[in-house]
C-alpha positions as CSV (number, residue, x, y, z in Angstrom):
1,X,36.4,-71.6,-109.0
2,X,36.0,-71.2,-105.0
3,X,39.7,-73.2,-104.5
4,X,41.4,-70.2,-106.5
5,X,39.6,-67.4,-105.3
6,X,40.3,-68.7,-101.7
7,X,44.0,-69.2,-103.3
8,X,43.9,-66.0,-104.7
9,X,42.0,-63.6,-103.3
10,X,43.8,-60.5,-104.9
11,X,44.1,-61.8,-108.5
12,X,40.1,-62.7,-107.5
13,X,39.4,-59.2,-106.3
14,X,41.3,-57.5,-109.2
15,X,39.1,-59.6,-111.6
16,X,35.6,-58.7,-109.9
17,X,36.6,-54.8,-109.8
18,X,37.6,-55.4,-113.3
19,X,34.3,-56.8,-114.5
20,X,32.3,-54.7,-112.5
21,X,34.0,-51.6,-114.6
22,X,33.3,-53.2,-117.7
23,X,29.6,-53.7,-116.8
24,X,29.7,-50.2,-115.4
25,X,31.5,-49.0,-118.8
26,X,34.1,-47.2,-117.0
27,X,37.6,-46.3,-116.8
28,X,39.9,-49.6,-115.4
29,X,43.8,-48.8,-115.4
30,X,44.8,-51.1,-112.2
31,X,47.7,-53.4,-112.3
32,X,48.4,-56.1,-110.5
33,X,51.1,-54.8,-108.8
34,X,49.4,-51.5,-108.0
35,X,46.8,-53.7,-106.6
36,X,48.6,-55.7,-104.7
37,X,50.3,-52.7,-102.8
38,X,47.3,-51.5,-102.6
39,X,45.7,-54.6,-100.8
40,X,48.6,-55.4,-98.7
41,X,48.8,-51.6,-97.2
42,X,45.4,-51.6,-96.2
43,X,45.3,-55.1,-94.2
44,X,42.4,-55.9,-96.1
45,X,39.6,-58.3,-94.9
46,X,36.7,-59.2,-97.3
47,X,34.6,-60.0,-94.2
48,X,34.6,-56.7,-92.4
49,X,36.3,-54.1,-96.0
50,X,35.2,-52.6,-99.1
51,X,36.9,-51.3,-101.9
52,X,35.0,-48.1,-102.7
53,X,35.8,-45.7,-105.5
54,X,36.5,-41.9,-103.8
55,X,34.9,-40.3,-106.8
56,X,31.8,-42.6,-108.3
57,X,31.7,-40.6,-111.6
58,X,35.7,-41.7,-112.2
59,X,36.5,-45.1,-112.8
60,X,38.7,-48.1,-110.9
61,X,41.8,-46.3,-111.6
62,X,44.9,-46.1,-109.1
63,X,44.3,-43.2,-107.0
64,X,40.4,-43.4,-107.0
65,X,40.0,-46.6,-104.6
66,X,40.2,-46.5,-100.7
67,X,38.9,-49.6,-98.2
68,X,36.2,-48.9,-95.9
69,X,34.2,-51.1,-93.3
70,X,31.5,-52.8,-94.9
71,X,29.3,-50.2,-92.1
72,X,30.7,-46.9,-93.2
73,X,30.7,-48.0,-97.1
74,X,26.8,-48.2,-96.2
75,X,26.5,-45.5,-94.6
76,X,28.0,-43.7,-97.2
């Protein structure tokens, strides 16, 4: 499982955001594609990012998610 998430790490991410709203119980619309854009446009680095929903009582949907450093998603 660690060789494809390190081969993979957006399909990987997509799939923990996606469990995460299932364990949550909320709303999950993203697509790969979406994601991917998404992912790309944002230079994303798991060591130093988060993906952090803009409005915690919506969902993982497109248009709710924005990437912050792992020290202003705490601060948050």
């Amino acid at each position: 499982m660690r060789a494809w998430r390190a081969e993979n790490p957006i399909k990987a991410a997509l799939a923990q955001l996606r469990g995460r709203a299932k364990r949550k119980k909320l709303e999950f619309d993203l697509t790969i594609e979406w994601f991917t854009e998404f992912w790309n446009g944002w230079k994303y680095d798991s060591t130093i990012h988060h993906i952090d929903r803009i409005s915690a009582g919506r969902g993982y949907v497109m248009g709710n998610l924005q990437v912050l450093t792992i020290g202003d998603n705490i601060a948050k």
